[in-house]
C-alpha positions as CSV (number, residue, x, y, z in Angstrom):
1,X,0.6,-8.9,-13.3
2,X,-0.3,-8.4,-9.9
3,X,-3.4,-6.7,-8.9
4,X,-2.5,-3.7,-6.5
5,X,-5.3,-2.3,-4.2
6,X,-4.6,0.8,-2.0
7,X,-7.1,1.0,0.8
8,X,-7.7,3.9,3.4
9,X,-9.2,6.3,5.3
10,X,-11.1,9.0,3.0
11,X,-8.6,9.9,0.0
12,X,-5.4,8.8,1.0
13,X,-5.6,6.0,-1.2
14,X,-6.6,8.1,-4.4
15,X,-3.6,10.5,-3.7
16,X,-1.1,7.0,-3.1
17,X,-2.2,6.1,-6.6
18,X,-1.8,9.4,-7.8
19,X,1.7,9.8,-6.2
20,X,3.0,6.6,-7.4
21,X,1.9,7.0,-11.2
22,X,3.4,10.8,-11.0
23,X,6.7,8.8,-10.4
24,X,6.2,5.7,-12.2
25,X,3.8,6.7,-14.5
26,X,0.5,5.5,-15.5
27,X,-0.8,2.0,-13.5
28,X,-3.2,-0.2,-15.4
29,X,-3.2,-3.0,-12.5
30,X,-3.1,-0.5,-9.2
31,X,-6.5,0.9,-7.9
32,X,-8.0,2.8,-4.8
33,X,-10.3,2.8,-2.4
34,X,-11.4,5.7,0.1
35,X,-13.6,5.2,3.2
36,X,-15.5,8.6,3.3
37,X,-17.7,9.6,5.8
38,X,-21.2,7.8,6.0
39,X,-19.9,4.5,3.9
40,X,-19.1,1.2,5.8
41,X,-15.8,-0.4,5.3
42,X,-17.7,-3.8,4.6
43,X,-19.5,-2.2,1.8
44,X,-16.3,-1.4,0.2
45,X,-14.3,-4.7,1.1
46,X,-17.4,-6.5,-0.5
47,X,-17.0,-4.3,-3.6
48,X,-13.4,-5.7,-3.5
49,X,-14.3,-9.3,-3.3
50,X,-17.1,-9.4,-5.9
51,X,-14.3,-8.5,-8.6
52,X,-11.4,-10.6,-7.4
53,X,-11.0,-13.1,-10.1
54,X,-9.7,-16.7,-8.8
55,X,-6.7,-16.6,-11.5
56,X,-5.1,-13.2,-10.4
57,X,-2.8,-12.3,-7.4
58,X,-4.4,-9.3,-5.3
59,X,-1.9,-7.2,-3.4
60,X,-4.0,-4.9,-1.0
61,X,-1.8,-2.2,1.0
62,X,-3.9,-0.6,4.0
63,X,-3.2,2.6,5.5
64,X,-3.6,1.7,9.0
65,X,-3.2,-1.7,11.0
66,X,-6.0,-2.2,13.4
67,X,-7.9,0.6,11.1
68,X,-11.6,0.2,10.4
69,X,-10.5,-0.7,6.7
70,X,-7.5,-3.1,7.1
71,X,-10.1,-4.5,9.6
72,X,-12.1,-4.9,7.1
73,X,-10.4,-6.1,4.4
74,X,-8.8,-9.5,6.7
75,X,-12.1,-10.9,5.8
76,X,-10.5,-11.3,1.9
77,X,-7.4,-13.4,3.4
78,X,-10.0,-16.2,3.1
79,X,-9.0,-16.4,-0.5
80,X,-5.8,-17.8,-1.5
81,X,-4.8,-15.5,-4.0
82,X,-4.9,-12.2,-1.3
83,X,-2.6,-10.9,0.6
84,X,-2.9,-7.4,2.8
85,X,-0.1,-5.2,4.3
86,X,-0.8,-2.5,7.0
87,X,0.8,0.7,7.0
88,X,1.5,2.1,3.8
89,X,3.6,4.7,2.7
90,X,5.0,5.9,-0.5
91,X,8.3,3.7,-0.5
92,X,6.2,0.8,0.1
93,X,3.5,1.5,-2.6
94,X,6.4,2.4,-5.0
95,X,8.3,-1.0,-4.1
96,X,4.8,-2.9,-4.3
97,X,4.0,-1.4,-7.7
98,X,7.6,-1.6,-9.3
99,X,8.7,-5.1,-7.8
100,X,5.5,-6.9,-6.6
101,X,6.3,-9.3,-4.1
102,X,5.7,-13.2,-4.8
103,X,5.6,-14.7,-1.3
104,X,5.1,-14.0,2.5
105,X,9.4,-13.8,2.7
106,X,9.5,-11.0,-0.2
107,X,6.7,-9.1,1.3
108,X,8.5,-9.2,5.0
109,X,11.3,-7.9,2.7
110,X,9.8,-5.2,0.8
111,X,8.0,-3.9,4.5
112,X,11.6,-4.0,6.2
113,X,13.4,-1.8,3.0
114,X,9.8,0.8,3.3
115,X,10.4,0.7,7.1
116,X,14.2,2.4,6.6
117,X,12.7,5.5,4.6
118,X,11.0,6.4,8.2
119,X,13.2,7.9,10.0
120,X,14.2,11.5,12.5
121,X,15.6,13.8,9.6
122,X,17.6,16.6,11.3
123,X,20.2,19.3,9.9
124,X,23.9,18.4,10.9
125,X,26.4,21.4,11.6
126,X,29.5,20.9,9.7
127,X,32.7,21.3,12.1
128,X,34.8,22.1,9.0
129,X,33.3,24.2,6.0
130,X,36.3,23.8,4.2
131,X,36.6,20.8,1.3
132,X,40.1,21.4,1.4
């Protein structure tokens, strides 16, 4: 089983995990990590790296590309059993957790299906109440 590590900016990683085992229920293989005020990201990404095991896969989701912690964490993508995706929401952490991805291509595929759950959501007036 992939390894799944949320990553963030204070507790938005706690509350992914939390969110995503209120749906899917309980998570054995996902855990988080929260940047709060006065740590260092590095301290936390070498937390990370000290119990990555060479014989597992490590899925890392980040909440913010270019973020102090996703910044961070590009230092693990030394290892060849890593791999790190900026941005996450909750479809993506879902789909991660559910499904994980195997290789670069399903990734690219997993981020393009969480990208279509962003979108403008806006009431539409119906010309014709009428179902008949």
């Amino acid at each position: 089983m992939t390894r799944i590590i949320f990553i963030s900016h204070n507790k938005l990683a706690e509350g992914m995990q939390k969110a995503v085992e209120m749906i899917a229920g309980p998570q054995p293989h996902v855990e988080s990590y929260g940047l709060m005020p006065g740590q260092r990201p590095d301290d936390i990404v070498a937390h990370i790296r000290q119990s990555i095991k060479a014989d597992e896969q490590v899925l890392i989701l980040a909440d913010l590309v270019g973020g102090s912690m996703c910044n961070a964490a590009m230092t693990l993508l030394d290892l060849p059993n890593v791999q790190l995706i900026g941005g996450m929401n909750l479809a993506l952490a879902l789909q991660v957790v559910l499904t994980p991805p195997a290789s670069a291509d399903e990734i690219n595929h997993v981020i393009k299906q969480a990208q279509t759950n962003v979108q403008h959501v806006i009431l539409k007036k119906v010309k014709d109440d009428s179902f008949f």
